[in-house]
N, CA, C and O atoms as a Tripos MOL2 file, in Angstrom:
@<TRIPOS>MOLECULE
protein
  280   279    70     0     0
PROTEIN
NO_CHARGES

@<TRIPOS>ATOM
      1 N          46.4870   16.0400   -2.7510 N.3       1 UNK1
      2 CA         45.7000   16.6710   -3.8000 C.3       1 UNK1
      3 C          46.4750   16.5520   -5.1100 C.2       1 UNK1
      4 O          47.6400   16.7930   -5.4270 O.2       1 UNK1
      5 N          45.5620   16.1630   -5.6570 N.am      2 UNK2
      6 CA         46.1800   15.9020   -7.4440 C.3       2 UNK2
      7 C          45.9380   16.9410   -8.3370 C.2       2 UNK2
      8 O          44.7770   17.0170   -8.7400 O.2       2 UNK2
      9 N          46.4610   17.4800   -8.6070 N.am      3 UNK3
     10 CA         46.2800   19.0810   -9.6280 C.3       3 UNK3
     11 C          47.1400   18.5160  -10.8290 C.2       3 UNK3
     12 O          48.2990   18.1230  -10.6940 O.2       3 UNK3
     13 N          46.3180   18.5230  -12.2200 N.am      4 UNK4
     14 CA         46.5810   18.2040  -13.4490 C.3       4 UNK4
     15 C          46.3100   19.5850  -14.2550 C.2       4 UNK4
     16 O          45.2590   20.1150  -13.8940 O.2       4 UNK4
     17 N          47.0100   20.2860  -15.2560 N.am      5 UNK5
     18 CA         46.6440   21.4060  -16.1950 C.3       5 UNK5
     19 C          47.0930   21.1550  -17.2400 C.2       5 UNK5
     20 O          48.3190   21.1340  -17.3490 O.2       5 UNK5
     21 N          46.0830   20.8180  -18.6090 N.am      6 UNK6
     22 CA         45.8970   20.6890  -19.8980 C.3       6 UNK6
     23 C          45.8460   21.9740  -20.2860 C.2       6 UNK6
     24 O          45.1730   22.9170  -19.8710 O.2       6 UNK6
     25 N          47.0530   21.8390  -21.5640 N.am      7 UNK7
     26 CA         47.3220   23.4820  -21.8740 C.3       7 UNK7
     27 C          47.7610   23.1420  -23.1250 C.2       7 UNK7
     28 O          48.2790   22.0720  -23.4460 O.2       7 UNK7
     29 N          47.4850   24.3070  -23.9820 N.am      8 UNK8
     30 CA         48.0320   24.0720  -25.7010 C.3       8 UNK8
     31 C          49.5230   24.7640  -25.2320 C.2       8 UNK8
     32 O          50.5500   24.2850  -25.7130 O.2       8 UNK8
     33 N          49.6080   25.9860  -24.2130 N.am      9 UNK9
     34 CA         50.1310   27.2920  -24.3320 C.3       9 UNK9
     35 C          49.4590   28.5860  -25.0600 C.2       9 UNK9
     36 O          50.0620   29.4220  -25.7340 O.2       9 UNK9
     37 N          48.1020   28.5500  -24.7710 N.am     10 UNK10
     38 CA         47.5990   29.4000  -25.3260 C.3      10 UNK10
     39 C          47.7000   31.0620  -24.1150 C.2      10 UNK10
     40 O          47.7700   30.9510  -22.8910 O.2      10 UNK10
     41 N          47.6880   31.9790  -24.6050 N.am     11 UNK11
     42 CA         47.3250   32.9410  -23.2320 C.3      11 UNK11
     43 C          46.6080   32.7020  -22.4610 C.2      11 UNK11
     44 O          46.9270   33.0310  -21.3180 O.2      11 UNK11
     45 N          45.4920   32.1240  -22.6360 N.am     12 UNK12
     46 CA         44.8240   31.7720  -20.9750 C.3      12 UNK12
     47 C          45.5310   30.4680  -20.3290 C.2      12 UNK12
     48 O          45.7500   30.4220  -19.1190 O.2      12 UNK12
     49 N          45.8910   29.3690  -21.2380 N.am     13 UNK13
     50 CA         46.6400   28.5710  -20.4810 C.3      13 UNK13
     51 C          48.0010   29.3910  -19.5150 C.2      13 UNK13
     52 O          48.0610   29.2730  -18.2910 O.2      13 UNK13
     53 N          48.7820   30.0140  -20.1390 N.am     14 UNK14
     54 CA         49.8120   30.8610  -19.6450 C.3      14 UNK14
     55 C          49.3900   31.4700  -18.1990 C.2      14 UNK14
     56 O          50.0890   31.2470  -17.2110 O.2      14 UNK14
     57 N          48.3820   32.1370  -18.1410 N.am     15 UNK15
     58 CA         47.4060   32.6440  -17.0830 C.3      15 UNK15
     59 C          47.4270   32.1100  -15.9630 C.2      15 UNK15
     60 O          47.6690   32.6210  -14.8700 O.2      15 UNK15
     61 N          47.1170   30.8530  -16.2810 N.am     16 UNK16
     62 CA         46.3070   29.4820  -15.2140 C.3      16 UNK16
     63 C          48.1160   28.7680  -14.8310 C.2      16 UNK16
     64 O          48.0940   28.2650  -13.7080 O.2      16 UNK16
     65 N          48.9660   28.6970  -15.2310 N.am     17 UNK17
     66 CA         50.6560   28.4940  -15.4520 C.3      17 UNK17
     67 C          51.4200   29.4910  -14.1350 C.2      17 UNK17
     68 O          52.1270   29.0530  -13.2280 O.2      17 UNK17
     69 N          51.0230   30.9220  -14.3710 N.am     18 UNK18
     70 CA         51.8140   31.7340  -13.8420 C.3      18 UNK18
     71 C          51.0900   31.5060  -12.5060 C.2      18 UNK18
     72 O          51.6570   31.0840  -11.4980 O.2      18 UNK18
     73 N          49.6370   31.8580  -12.5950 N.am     19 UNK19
     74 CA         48.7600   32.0280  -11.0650 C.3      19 UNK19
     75 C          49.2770   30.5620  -10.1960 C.2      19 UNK19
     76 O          49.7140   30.5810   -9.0450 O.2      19 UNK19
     77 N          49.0970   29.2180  -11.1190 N.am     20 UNK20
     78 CA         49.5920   28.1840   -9.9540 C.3      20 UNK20
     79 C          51.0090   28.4180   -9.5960 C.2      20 UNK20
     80 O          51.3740   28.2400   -8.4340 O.2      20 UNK20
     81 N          51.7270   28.7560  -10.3990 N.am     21 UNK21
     82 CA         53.3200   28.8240   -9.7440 C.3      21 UNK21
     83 C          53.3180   30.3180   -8.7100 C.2      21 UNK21
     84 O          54.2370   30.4220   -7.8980 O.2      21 UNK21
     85 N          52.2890   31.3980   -8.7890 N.am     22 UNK22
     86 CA         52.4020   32.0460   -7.8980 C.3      22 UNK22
     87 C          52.0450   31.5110   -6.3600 C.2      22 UNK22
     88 O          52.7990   31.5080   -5.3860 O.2      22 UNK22
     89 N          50.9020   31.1370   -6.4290 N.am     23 UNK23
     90 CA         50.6480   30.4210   -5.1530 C.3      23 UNK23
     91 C          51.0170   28.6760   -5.0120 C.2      23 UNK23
     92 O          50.4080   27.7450   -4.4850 O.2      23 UNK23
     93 N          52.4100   28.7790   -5.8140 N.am     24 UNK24
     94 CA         52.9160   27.5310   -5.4540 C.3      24 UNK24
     95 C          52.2430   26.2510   -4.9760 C.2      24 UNK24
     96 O          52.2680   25.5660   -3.9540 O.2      24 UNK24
     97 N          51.6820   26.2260   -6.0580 N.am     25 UNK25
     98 CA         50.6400   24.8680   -6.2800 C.3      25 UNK25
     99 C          51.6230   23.6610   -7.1150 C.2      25 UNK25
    100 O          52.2000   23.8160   -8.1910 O.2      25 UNK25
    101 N          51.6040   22.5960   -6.3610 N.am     26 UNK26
    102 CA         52.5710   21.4060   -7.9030 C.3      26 UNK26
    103 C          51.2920   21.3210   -8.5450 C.2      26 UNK26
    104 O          50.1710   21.6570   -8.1620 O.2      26 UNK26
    105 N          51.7960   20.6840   -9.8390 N.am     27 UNK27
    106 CA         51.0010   20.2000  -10.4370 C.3      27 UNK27
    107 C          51.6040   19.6510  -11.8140 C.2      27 UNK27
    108 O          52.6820   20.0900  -12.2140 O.2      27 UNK27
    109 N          50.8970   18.6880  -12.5290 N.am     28 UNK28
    110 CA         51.7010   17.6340  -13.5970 C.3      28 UNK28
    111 C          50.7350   18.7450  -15.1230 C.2      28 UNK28
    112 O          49.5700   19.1410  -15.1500 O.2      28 UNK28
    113 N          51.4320   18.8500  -15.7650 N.am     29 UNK29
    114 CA         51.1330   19.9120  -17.0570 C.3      29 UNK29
    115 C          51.2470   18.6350  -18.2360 C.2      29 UNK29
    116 O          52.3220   18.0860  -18.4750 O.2      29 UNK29
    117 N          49.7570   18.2070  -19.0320 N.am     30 UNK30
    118 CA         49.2980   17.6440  -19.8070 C.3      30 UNK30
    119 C          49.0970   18.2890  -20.8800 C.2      30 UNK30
    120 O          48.0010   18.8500  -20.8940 O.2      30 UNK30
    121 N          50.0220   18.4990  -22.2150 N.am     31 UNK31
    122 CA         49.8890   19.2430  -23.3680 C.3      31 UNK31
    123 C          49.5080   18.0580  -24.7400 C.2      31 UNK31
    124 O          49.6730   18.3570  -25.9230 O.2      31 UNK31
    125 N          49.0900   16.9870  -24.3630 N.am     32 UNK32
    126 CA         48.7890   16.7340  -25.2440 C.3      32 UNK32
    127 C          47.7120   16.5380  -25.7200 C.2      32 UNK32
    128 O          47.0950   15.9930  -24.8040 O.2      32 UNK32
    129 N          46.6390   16.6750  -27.1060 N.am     33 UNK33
    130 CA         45.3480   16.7920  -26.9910 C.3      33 UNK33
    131 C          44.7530   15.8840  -27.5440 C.2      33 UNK33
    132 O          43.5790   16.0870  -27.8550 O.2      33 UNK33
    133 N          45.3490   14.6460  -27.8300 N.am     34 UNK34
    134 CA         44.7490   13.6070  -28.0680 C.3      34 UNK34
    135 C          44.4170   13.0210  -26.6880 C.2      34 UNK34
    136 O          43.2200   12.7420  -26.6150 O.2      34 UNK34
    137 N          45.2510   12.6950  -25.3480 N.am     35 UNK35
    138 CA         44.2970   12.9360  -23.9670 C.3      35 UNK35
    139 C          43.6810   13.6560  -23.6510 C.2      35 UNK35
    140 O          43.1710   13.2310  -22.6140 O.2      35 UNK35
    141 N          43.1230   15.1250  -23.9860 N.am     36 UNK36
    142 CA         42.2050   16.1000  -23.7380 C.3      36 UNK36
    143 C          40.8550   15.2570  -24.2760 C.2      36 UNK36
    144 O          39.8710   14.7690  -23.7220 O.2      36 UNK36
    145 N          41.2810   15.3390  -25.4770 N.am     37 UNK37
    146 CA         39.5880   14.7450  -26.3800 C.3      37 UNK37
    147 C          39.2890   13.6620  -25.8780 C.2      37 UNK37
    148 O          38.0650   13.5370  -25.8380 O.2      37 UNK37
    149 N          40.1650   12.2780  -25.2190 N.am     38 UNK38
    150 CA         39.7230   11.5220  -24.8980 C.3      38 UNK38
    151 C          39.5350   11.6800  -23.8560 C.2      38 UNK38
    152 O          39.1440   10.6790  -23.2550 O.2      38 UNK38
    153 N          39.7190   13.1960  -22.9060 N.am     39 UNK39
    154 CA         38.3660   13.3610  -21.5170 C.3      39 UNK39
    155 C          37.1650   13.8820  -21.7570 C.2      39 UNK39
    156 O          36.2540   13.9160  -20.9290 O.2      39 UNK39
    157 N          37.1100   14.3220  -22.9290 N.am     40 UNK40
    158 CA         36.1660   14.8990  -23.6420 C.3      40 UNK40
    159 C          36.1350   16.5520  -23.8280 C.2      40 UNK40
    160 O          35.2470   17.3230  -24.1920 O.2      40 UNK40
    161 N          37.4930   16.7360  -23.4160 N.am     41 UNK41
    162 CA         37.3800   18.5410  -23.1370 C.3      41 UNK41
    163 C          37.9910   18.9500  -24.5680 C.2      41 UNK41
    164 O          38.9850   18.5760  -25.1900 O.2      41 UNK41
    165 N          36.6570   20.1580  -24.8960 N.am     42 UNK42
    166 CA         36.7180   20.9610  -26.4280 C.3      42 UNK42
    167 C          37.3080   22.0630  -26.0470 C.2      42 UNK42
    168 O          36.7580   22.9710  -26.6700 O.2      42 UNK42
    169 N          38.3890   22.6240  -25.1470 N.am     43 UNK43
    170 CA         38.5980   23.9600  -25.0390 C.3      43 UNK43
    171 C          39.7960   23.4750  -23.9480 C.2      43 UNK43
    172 O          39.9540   22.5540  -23.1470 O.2      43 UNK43
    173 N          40.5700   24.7040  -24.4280 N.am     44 UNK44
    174 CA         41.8180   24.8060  -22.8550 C.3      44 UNK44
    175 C          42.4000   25.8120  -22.8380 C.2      44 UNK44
    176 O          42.9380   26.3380  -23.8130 O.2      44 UNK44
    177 N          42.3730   26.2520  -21.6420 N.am     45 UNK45
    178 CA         42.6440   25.0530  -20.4080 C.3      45 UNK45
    179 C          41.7060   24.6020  -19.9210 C.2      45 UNK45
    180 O          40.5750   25.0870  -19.8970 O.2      45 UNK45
    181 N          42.1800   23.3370  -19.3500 N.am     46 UNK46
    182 CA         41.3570   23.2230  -18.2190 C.3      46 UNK46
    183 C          42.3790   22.4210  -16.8030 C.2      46 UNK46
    184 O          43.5040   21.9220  -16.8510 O.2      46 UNK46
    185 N          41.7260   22.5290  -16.0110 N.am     47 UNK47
    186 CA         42.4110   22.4250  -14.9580 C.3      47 UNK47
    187 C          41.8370   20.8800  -14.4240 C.2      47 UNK47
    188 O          40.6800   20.5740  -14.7120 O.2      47 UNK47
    189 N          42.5930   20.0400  -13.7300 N.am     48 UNK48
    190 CA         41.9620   18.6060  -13.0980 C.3      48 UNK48
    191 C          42.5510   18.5870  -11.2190 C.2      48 UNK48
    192 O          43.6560   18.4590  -10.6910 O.2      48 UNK48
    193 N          40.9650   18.8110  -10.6270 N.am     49 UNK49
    194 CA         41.8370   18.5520   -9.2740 C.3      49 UNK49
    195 C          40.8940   17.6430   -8.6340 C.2      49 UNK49
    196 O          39.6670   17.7510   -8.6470 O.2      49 UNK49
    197 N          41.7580   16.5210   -7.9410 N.am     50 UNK50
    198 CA         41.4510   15.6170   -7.7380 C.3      50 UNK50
    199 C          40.0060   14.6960   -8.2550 C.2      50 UNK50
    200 O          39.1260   14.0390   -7.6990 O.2      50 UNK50
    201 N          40.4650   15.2010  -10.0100 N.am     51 UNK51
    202 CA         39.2720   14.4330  -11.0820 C.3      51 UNK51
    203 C          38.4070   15.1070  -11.1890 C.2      51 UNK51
    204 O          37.4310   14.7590  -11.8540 O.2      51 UNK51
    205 N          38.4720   16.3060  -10.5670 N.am     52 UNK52
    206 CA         36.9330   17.6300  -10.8590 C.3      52 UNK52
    207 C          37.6160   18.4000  -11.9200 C.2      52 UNK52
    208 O          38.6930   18.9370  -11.6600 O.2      52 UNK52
    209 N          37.1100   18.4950  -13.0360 N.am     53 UNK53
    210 CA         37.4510   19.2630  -14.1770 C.3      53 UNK53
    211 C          36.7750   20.8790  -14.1290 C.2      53 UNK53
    212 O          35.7270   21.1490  -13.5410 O.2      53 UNK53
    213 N          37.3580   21.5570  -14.6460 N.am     54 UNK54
    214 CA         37.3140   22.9420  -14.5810 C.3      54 UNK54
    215 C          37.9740   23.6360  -15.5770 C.2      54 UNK54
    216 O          39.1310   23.5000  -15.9740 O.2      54 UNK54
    217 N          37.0940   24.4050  -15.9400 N.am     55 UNK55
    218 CA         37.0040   25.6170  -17.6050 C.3      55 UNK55
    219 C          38.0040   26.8590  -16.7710 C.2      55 UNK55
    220 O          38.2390   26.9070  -15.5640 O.2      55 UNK55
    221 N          38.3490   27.5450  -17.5490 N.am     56 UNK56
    222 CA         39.4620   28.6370  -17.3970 C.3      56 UNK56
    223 C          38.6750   29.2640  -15.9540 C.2      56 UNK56
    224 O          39.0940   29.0300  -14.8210 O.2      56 UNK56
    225 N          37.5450   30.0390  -16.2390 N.am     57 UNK57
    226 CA         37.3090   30.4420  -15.2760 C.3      57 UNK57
    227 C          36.7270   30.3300  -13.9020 C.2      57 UNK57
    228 O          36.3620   31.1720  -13.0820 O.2      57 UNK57
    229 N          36.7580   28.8890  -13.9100 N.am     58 UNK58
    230 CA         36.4930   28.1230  -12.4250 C.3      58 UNK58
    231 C          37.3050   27.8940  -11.8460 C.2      58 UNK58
    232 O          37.2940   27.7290  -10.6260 O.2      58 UNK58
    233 N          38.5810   27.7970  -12.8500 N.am     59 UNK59
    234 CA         40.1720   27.3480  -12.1480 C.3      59 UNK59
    235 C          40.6930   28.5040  -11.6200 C.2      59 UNK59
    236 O          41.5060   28.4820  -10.6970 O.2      59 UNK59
    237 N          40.1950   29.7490  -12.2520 N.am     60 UNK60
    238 CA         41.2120   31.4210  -11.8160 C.3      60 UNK60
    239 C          40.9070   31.3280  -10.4610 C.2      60 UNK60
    240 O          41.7490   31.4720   -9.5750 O.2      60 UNK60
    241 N          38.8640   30.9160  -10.1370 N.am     61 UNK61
    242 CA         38.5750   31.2110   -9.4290 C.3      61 UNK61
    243 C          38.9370   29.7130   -7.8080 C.2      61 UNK61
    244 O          38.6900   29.6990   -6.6020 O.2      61 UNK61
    245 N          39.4610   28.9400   -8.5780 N.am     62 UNK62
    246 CA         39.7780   28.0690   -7.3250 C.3      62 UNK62
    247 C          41.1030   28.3970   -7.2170 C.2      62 UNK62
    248 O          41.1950   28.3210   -5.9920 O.2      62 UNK62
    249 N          41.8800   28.6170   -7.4840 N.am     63 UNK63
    250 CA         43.4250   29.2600   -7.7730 C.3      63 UNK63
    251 C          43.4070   30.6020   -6.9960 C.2      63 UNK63
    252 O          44.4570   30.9020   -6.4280 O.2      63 UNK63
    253 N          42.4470   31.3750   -6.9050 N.am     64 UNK64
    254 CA         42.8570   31.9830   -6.1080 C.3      64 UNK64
    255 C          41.8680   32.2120   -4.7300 C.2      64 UNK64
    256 O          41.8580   33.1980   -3.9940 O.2      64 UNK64
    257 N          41.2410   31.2710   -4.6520 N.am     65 UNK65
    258 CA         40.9330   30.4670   -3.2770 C.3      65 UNK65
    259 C          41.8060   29.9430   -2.3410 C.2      65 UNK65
    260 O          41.4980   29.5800   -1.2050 O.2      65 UNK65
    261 N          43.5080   29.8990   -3.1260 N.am     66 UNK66
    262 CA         43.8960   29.1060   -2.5300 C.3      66 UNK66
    263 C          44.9380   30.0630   -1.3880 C.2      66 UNK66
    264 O          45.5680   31.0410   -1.7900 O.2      66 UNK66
    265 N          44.9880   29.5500    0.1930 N.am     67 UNK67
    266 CA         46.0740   30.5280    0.8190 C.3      67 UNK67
    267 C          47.4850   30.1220   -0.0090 C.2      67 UNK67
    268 O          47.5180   29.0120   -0.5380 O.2      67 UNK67
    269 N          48.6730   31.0330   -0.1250 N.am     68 UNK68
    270 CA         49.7530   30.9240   -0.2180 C.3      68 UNK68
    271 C          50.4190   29.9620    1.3000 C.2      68 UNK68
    272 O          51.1600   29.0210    1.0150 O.2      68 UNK68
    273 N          50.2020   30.1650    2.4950 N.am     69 UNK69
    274 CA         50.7620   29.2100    3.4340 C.3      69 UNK69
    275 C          50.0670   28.2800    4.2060 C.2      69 UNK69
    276 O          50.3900   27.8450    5.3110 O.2      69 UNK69
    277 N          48.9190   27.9650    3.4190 N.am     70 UNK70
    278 CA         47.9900   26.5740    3.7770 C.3      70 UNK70
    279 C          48.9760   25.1000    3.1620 C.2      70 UNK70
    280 O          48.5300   23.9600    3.2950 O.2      70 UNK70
@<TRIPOS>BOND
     1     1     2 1
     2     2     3 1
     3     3     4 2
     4     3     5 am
     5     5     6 1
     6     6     7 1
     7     7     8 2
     8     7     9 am
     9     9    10 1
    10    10    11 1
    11    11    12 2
    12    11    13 am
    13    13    14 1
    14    14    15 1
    15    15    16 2
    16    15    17 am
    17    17    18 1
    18    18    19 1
    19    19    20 2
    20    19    21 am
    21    21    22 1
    22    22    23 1
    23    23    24 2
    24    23    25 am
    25    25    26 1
    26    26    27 1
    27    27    28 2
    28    27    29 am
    29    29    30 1
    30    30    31 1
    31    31    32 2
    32    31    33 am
    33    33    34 1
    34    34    35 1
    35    35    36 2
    36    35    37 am
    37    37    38 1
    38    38    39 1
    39    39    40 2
    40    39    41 am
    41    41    42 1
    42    42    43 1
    43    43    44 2
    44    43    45 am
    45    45    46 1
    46    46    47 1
    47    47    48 2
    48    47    49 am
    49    49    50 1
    50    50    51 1
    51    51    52 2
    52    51    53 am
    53    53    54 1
    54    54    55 1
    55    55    56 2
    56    55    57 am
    57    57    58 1
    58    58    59 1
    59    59    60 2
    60    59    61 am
    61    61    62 1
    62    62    63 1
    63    63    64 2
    64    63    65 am
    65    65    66 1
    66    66    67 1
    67    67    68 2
    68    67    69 am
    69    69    70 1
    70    70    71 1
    71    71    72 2
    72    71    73 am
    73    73    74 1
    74    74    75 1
    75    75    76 2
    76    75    77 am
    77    77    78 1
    78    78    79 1
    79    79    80 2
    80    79    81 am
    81    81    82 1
    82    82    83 1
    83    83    84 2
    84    83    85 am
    85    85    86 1
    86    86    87 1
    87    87    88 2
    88    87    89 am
    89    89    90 1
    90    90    91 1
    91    91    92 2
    92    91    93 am
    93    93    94 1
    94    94    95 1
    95    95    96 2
    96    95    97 am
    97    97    98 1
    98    98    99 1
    99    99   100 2
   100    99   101 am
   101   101   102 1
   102   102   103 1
   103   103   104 2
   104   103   105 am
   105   105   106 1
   106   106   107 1
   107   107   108 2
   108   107   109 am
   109   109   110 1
   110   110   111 1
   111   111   112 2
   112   111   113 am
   113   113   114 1
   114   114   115 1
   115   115   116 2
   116   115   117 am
   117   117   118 1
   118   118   119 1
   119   119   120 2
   120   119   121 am
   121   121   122 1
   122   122   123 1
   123   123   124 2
   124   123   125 am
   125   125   126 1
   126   126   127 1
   127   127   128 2
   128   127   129 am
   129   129   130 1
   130   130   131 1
   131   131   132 2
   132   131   133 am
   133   133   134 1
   134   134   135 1
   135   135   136 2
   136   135   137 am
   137   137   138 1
   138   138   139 1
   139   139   140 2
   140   139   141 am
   141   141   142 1
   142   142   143 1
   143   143   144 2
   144   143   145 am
   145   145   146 1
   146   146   147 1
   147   147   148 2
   148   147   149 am
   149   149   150 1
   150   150   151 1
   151   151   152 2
   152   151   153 am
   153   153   154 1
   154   154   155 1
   155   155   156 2
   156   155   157 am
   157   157   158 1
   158   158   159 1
   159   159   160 2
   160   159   161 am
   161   161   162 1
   162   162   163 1
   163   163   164 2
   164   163   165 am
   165   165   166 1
   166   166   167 1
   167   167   168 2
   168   167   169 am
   169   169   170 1
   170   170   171 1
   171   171   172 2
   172   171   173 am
   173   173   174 1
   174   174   175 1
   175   175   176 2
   176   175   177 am
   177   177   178 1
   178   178   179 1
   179   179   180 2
   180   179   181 am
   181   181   182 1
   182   182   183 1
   183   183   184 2
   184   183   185 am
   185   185   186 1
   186   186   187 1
   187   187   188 2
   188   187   189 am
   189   189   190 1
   190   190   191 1
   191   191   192 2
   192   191   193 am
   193   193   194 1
   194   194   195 1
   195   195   196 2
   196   195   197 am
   197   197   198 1
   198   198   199 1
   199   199   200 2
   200   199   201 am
   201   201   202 1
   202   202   203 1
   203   203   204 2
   204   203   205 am
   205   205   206 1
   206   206   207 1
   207   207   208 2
   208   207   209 am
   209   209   210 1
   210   210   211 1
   211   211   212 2
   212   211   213 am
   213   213   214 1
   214   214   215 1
   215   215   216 2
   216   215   217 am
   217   217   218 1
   218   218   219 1
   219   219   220 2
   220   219   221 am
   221   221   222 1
   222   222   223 1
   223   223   224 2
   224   223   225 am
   225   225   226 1
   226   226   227 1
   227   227   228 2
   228   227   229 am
   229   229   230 1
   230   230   231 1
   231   231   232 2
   232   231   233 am
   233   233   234 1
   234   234   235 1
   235   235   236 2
   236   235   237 am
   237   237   238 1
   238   238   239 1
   239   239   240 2
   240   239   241 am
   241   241   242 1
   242   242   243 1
   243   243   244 2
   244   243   245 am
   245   245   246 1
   246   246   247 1
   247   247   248 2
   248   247   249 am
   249   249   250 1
   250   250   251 1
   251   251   252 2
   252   251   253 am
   253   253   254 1
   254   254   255 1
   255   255   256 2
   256   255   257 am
   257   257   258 1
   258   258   259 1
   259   259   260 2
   260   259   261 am
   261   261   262 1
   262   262   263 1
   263   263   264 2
   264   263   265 am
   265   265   266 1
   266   266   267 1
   267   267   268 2
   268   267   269 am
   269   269   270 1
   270   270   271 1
   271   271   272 2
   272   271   273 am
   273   273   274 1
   274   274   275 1
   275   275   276 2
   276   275   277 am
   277   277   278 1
   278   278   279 1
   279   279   280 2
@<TRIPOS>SUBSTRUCTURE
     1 UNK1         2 RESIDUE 1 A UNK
     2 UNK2         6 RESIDUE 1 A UNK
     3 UNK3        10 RESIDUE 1 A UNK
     4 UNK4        14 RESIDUE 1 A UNK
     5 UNK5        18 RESIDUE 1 A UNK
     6 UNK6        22 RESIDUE 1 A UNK
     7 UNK7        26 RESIDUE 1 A UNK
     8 UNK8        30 RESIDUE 1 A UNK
     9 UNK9        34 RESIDUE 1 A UNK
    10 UNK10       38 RESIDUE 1 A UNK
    11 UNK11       42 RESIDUE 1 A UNK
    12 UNK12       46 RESIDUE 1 A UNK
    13 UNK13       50 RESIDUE 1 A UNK
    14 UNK14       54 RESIDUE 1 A UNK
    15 UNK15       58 RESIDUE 1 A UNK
    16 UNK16       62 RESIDUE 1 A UNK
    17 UNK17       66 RESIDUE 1 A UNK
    18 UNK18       70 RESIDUE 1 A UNK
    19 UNK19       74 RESIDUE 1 A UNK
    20 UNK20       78 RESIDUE 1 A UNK
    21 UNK21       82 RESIDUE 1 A UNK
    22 UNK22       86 RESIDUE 1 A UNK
    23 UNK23       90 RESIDUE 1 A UNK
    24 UNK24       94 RESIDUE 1 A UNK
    25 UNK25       98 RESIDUE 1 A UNK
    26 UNK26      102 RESIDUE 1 A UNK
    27 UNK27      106 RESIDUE 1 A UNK
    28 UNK28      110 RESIDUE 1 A UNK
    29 UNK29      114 RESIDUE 1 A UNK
    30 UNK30      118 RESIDUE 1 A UNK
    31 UNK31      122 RESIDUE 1 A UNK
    32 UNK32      126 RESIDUE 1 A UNK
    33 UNK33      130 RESIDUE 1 A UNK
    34 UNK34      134 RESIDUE 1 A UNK
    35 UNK35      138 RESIDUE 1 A UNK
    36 UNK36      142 RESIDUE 1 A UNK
    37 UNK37      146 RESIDUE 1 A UNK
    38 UNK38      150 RESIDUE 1 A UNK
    39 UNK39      154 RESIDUE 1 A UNK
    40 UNK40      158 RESIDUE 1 A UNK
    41 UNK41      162 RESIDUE 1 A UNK
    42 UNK42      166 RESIDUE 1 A UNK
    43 UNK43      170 RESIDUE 1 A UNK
    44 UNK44      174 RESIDUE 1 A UNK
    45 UNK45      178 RESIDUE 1 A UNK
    46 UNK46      182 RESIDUE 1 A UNK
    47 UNK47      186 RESIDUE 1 A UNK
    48 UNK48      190 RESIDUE 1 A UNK
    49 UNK49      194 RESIDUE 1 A UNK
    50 UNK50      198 RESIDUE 1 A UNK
    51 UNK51      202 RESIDUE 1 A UNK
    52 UNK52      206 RESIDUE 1 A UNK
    53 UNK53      210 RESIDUE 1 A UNK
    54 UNK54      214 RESIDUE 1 A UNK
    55 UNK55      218 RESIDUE 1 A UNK
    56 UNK56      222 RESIDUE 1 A UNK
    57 UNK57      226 RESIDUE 1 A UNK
    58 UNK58      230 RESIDUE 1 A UNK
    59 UNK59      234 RESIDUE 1 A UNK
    60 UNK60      238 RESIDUE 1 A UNK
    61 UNK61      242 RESIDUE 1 A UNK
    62 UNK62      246 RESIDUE 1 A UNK
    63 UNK63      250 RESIDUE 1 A UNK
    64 UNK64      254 RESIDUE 1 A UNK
    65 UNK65      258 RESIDUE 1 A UNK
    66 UNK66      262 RESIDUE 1 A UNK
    67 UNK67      266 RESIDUE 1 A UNK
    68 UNK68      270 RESIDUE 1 A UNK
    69 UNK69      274 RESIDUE 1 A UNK
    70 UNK70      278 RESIDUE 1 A UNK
């Protein structure tokens, strides 16, 4: 599983930061927003898993879908 998170560092990015390192998720952290715009995303965070893009609050909610020992 490929988990990508586009983040300025805004507080909700921070959010979506702490929750994956709580349930110890890897994942590659994309801050730059000249690749954002060229996925077409006007807002962040957003989250990329395995190429399914997701707005702040689809990611809280797959984030914490996730077991800690799965």
């Amino acid at each position: 599983m490929k988990v990508v998170l586009y983040s300025t560092h805004c507080p909700k990015c921070n959010v979506l930061t702490q929750k994956l390192k709580e349930k110890q998720v890897e994942y590659e952290e994309i801050n730059d927003i000249s690749i954002m715009e060229e996925k077409g995303f006007q807002q962040a965070p957003m989250l990329e898993v395995d190429g399914e893009a997701m707005d702040f609050s689809a990611a809280r909610k797959w984030i914490e879908s996730i077991r800690k020992d799965a």
